[in-house]
C-alpha positions in Angstrom: 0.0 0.0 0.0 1.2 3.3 -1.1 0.1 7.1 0.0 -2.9 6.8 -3.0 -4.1 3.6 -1.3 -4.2 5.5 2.3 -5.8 8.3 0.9 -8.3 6.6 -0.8 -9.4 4.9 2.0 -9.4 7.6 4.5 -11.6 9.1 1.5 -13.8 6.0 1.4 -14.2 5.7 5.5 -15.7 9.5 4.7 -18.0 8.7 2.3 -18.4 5.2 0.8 -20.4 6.5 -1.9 -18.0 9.4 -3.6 -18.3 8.9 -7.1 -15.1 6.9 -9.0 -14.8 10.5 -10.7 -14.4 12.2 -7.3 -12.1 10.1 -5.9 -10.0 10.0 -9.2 -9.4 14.2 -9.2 -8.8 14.0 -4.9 -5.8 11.3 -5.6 -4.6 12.8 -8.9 -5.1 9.2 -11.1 -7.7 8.3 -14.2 -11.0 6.4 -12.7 -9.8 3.0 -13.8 -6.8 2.8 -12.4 -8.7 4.0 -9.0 -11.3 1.7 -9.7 -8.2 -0.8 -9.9 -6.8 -0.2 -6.4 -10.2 0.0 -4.9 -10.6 -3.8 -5.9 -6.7 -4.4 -5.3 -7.9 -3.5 -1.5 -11.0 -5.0 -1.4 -9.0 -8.4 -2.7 -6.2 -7.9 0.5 -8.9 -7.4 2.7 -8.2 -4.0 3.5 -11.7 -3.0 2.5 -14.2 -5.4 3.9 -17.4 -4.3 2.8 -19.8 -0.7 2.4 -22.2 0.6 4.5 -24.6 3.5 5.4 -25.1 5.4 8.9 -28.5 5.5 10.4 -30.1 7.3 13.0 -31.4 4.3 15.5 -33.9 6.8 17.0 -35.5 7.4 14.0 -36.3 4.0 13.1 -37.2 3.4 16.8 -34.8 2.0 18.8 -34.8 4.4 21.9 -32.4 2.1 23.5 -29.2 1.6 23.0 -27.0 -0.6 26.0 -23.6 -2.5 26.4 -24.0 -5.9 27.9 -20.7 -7.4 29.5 -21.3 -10.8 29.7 -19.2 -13.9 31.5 -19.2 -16.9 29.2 -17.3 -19.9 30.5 -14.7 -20.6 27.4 -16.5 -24.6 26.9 -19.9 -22.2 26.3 -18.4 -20.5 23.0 -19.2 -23.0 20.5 -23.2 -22.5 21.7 -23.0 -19.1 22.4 -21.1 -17.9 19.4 -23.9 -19.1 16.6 -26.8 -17.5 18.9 -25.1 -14.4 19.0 -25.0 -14.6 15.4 -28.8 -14.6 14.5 -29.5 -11.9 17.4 -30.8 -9.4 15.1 -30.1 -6.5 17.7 -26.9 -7.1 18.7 -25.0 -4.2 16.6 -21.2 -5.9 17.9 -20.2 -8.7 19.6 -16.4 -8.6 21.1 -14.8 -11.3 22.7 -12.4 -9.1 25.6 -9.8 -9.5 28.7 -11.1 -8.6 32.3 -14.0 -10.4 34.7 -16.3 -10.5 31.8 -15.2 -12.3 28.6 -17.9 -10.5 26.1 -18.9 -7.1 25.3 -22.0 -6.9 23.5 -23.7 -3.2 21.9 -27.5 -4.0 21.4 -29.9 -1.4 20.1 -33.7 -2.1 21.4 -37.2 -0.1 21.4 -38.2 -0.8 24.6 -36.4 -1.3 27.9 -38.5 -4.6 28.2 -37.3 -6.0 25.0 -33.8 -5.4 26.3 -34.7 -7.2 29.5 -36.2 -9.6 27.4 -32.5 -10.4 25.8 -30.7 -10.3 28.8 -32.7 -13.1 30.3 -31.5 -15.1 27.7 -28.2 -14.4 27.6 -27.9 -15.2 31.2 -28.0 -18.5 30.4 -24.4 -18.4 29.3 -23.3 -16.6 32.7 -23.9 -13.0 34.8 -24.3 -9.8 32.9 -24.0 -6.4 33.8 -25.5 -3.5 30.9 -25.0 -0.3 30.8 -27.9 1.6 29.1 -26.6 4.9 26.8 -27.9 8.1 27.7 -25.8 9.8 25.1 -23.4 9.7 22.3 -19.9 11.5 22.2 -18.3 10.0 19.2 -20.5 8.3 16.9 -18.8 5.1 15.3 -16.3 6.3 12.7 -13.5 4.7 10.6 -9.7 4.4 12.1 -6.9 6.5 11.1 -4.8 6.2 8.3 -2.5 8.8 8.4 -0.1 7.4 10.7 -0.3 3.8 9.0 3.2 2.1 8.9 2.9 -1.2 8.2 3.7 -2.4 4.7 3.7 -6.1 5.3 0.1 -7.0 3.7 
């Protein structure tokens, strides 16, 4: 990956949906050959997919919450496929500390999200923290200070 890759990218994490066109004049290259490095990174892996920001409260989900979970390590091979289908469960990380997973679940009601945590406590204790507000809404990671050319 060169500097045209990294800006294209950082360009990208902006707005998915620039236009070829665009994204050819910002990086100084025809459209084909940026169409070219665009699938070059999607191919690597680099770029793992597209998708559009939403405003949960508009579609009704009032409730958003973080659920750290304790899930014995024998429990993963069960837990790992319900997770999966959970339809409201935004993330799913597996992390260090007392509680093993860390889920982000967006809800309408506060009874749904009871609802859930029920049955995730067949897998082991919980403790949720509901979101009153949002700081920093999810955004792409730097690229400026990317070093590594070993891909």
């Amino acid at each position: 990956m060169d500097k045209i890759d990294l800006k294209l990218i950082k360009l990208l994490q902006e707005n998915a949906r620039y236009p070829v066109k665009h994204l050819a004049e910002e990086v100084f290259l025809s459209p084909p050959a940026v169409s070219a490095r665009i699938e070059k990174l999607e191919k690597l892996g680099v770029i793992t997919g597209y998708t559009a920001n939403i405003n949960k409260l508009k579609l009704g989900y009032n409730i958003t919450a973080f659920i750290n979970l304790e899930v014995d390590p024998k429990d993963k091979p069960e837990f790992y496929p319900f997770i999966a289908k959970c339809k409201n469960v935004i993330e799913c990380n597996c992390v260090t500390g007392k509680y093993s997973m860390l889920l982000k679940v967006a809800y309408n009601t506060t009874m749904e999200l009871d609802l859930f945590i029920g049955q995730l406590q067949r897998f082991g204790n919980t403790e949720t923290q509901i979101v009153f507000s949002t700081a920093v809404e999810p955004r792409g990671v730097e690229v400026d200070s990317y070093c590594n050319k070993d891909l």
